[in-house]
C-alpha positions as CSV (number, residue, x, y, z in Angstrom):
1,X,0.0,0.0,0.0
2,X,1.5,3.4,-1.0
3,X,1.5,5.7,2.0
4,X,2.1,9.4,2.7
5,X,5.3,9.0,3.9
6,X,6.3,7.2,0.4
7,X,4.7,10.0,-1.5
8,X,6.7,12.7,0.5
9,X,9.6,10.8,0.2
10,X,9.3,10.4,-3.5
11,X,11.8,13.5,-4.5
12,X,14.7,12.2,-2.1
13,X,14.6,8.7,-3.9
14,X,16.5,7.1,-7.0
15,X,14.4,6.7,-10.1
16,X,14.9,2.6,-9.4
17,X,15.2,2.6,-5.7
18,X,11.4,4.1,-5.4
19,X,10.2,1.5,-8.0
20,X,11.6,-1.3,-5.9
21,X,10.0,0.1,-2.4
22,X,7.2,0.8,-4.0
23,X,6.7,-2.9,-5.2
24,X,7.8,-4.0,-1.6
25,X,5.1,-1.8,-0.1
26,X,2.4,-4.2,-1.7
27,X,4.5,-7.3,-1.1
28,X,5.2,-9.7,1.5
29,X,7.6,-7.5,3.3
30,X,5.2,-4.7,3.1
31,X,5.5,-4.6,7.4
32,X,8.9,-3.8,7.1
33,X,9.0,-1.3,4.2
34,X,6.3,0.8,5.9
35,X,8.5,1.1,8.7
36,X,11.3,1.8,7.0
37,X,9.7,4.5,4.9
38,X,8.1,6.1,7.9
39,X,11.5,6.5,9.7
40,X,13.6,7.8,6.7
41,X,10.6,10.6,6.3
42,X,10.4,11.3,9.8
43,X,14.5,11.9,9.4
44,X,13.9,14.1,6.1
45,X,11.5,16.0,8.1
46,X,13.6,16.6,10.9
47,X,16.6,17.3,9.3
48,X,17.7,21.1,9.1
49,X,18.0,23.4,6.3
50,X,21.0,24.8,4.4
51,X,23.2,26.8,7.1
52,X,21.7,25.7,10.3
53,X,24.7,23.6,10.9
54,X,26.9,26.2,9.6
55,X,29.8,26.3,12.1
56,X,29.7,22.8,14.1
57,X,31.9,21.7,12.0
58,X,32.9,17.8,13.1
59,X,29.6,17.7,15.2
60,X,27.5,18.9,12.4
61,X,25.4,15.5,11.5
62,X,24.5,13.6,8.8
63,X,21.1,12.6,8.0
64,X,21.6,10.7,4.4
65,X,23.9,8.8,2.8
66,X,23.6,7.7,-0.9
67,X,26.4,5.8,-2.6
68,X,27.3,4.0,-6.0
69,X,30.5,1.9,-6.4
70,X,33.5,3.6,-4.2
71,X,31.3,7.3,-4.3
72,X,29.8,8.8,-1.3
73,X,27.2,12.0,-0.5
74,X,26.6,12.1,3.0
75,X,24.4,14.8,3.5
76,X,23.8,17.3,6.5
77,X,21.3,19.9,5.2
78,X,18.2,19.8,2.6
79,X,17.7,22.4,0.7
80,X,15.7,25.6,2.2
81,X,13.6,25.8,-0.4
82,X,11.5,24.0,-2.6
83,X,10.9,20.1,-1.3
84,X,14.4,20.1,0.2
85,X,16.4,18.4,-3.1
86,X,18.2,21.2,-5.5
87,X,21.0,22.8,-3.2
88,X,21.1,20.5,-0.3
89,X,24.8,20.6,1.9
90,X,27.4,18.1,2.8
91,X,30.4,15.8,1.7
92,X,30.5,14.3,-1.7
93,X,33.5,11.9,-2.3
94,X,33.6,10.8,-6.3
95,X,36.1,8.2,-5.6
96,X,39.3,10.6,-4.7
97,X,38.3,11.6,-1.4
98,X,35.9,13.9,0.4
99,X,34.6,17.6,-0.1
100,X,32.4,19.5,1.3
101,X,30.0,21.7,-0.7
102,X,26.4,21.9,-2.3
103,X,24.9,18.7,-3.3
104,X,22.1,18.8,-5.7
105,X,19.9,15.6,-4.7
106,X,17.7,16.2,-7.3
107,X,20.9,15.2,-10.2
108,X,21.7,12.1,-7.7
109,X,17.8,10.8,-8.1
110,X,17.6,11.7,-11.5
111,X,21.2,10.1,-12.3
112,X,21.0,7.0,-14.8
113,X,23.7,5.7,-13.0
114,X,22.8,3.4,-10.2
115,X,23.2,5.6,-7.0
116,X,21.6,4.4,-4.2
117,X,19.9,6.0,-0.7
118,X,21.1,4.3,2.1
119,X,18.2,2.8,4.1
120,X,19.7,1.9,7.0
121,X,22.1,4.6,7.8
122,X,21.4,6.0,10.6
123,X,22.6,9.9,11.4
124,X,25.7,10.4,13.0
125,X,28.4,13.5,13.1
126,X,30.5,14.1,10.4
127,X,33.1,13.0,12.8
128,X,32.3,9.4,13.4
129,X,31.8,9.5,9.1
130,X,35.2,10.3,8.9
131,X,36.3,7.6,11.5
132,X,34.0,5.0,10.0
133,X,34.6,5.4,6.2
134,X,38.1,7.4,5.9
135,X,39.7,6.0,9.3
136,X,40.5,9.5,9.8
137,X,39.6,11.2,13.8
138,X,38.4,14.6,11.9
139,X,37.5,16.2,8.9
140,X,38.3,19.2,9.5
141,X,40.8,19.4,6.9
142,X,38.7,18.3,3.9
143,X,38.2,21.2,1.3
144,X,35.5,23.0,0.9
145,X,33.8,23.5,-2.9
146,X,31.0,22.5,-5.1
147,X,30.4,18.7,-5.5
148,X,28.8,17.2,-8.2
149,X,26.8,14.1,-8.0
150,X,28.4,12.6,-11.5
């Protein structure tokens, strides 16, 4: 069954990745794709808009994560405008390590690459990304510019 949460989550979704929830919603692990749904939205909701993290720096978190291959876009703010998805903020790493600038999720969704939304990341500080994915304590020395999603 097709819920309001799916339908608000819609724009922050790969073309594919929303076709295959969407067919999960009527199937046999419907139960689980509700919830699922229903938590990323509630996260979407919550999560601030471009430059209310401005100046946390390492404790600034990270609300989604999409990913394709060795390429990473963690990001930390949704758009202000609009449904959240053209000039969104965080760390995009193309496969030669990370940066920090505007991400447009609306090019990662409407990529024809495969690029995926992470559905079980759950938010953490740019800090423990850094730990996590790079191994490195901080990222305070990762540059600062515009990243493209291809």
């Amino acid at each position: 069954m097709i819920t309001p949460s799916f339908v608000a989550l819609i724009p922050f979704l790969p073309k594919f990745q929303c076709f295959v929830i969407a067919e999960n919603l009527e199937g046999e692990e419907r139960e689980f794709f509700t919830q699922k749904v229903d938590e990323i939205q509630r996260i979407i909701d919550e999560m601030p808009v471009t430059y209310q993290q401005e100046g946390l720096g390492d404790q600034a978190i990270v609300y989604l994560h999409y990913f394709f291959g060795n390429c990473h876009w963690f990001i930390t703010e949704k758009d202000i405008e609009g449904d959240g998805t053209i000039h969104a903020f965080g760390m995009a790493d193309l496969g030669y390590g990370p940066e920090y600038g505007y991400i447009s999720i609306l090019e990662i969704v409407q990529s024809s690459i495969a690029i995926e939304l992470d559905i079980f990341w759950e938010p953490k500080t740019r800090a423990e990304v850094m730990q996590q994915h790079y191994n490195q304590p901080t990222g305070d020395s990762i540059p600062v510019g515009v990243a493209s999603p291809l």
